[in-house]
N, C-alpha and C positions, 0 to 999 in steps of 0.2 A: 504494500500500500504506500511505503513512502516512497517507493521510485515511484507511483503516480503523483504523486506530490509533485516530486521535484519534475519529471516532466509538464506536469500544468503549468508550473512556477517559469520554467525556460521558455515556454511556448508563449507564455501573456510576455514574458522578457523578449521577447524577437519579435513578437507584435510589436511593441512599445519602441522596438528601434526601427522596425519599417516605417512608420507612422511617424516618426523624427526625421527619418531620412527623407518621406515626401515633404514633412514641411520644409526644410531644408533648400528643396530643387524648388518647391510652390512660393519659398521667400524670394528667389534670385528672380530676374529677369525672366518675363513670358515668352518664349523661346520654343519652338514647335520639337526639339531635342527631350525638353521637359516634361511635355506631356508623354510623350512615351516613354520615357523612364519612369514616371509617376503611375501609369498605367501596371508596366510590369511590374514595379511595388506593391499594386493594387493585387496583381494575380498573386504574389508570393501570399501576401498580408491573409486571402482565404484561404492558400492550403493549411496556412499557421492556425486560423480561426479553426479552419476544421479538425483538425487533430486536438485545439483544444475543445472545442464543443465534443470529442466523442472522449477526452479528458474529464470533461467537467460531469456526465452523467453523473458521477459519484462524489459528487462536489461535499453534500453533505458527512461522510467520511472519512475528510479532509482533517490532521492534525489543525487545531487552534491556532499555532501559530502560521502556517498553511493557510488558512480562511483568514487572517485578518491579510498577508500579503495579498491574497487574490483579490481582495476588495481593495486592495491600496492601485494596485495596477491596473485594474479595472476604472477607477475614477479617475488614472492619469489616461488611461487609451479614450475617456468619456470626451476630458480635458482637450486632449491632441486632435482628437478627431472635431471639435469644433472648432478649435483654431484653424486646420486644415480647408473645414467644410469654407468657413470665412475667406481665405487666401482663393481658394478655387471661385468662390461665387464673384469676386472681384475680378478675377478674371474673365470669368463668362461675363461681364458686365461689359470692363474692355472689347472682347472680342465684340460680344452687341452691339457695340457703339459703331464699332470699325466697318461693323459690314453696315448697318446704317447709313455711316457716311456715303461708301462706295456707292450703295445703292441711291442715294441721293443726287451723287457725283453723275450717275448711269442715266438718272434720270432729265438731269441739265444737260448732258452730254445728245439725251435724246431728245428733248424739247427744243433744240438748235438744228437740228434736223441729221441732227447726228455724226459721228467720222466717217460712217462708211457710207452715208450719203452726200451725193454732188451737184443739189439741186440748190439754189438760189433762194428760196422762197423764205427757210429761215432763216435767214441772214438778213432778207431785205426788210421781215416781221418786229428780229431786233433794231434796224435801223430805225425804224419809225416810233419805237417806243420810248 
C-alpha cells in the first residue's frame, strides 16, 4: 500500500511540473512554437492524470500523512491551472482581435473594389467622397 502512496504522490509531482512548464512557455511571447509545445504538455499532463485517477480509486487508504500531501498538491495543480487557464484566454483574446482586424483590413480592401480587381469604379466612388 505504500508504494501506492508514493506513486500517487510522484504522479500529482509530475503533474504539478507539467502545468509549471506550460505556464512557463504560456508567460513568454505568443509564438505559434508555443502552442504546440503546450499542447504536447497537454497530452503528457492526461496520461499522468490517468495513472493517477486509477491511483486514487483507493484514495481513502491512503497513510494521513499521504492525504494531507494529496490535498496540498491538488490545491496547487487547482492554483496552476487557473493561472494557466488566465494566460491562454488572453491569448485567445489577442488572437480574436488579430483576425478581427484582418478581417476588417479584407473588408476595406474589398469595399475599394478590391487588388485583384481592375475596374475604375471604386476608385472614382472614393474620389467623390
Amino acid at each position: 500500500m505504500a508504494n501506492q502512496d508514493v506513486e500517487l504522490i510522484y504522479g500529482y509531482e509530475q503533474w504539478i511540473a507539467i502545468v509549471q512548464d506550460q505556464l512557463a512557455l504560456a508567460g513568454q511571447e505568443r509564438i505559434e512554437e508555443h502552442f504546440d509545445q503546450i499542447n504536447q504538455l497537454e497530452l503528457e499532463k492526461e496520461k499522468i492524470k490517468q495513472t493517477v485517477m486509477e491511483h486514487s480509486e483507493q484514495l481513502d487508504k491512503l497513510l494521513p500523512d499521504h492525504v494531507s500531501k494529496v490535498l496540498e498538491y491538488i490545491t496547487t495543480i487547482q492554483g496552476l491551472n487557473d493561472r494557466l487557464q488566465h494566460l491562454l484566454e488572453g491569448w485567445y483574446g489577442l488572437a480574436s482581435s488579430s483576425m478581427k482586424q484582418v478581417s476588417a483590413q479584407r473588408r476595406i480592401l474589398n469595399s475599394y473594389g478590391g487588388v485583384q480587381n481592375s475596374d475604375i469604379v471604386s476608385y472614382y466612388i472614393d474620389s467623390k467622397n
